[in-house]
Phi, psi and omega in degrees: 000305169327296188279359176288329191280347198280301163313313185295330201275012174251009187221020149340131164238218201271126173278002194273321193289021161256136174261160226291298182112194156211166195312316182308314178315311199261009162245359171277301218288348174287315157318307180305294198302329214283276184321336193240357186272099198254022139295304183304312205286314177301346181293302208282015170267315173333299207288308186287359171284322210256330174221050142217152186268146190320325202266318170353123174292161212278014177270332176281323185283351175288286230282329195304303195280310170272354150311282207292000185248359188258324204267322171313319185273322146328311217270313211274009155255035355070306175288331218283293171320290206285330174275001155243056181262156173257345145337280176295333170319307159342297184290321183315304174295290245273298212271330247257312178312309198275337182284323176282005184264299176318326173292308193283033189249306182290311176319305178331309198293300181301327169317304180307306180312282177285017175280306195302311165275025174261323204270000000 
């Protein structure tokens, strides 16, 4: 993943020419990527494996899911709100090659780190 963000960002082209679309589109097409995106669902299954206990009732494990499925939908609409501002869009475009490059930097780094503790 790391060296994929290190390619996309040289080979970024103009965000501006995608078209907008409308919010109902983009928020089924979001919905979709979410739902079907099965890193996320495997993190978020560790975490609910690893801290609610096997005996737990079944309403703490209802409010669990439905806290993480409330807190999810706050946070990527929230992101949602904020990147279609023409500020950050701005900043995103100028910036956007070196922030996916520092990410694929940080994967990179963790790659190693767990390869190395493994070996």
């Amino acid at each position: 993943m790391g060296v994929s963000n290190w390619f996309a960002s040289s080979s970024r082209g103009d965000s501006s020419k995608l078209s907008g679309g409308t919010f109902s589109s983009g928020l089924r097409m979001g919905t979709l990527v979410e739902l079907t995106n099965p890193k996320g669902i495997a993190f978020f299954l560790g975490l609910y494996a690893v801290s609610i206990p096997p005996d737990a009732a079944i309403s703490v494990k209802l409010t669990v899911l439905a806290g993480g499925f409330i807190l999810e939908m706050l946070w990527y609409s929230f992101v949602t709100v904020l990147m279609s501002s023409p500020p950050a869009q701005a900043v995103y475009r100028t910036s956007g090659a070196w922030i996916d490059r520092f990410v694929g930097t940080l994967l990179i780094g963790f790659g190693i780190k767990l390869l190395s503790e493994r070996l």
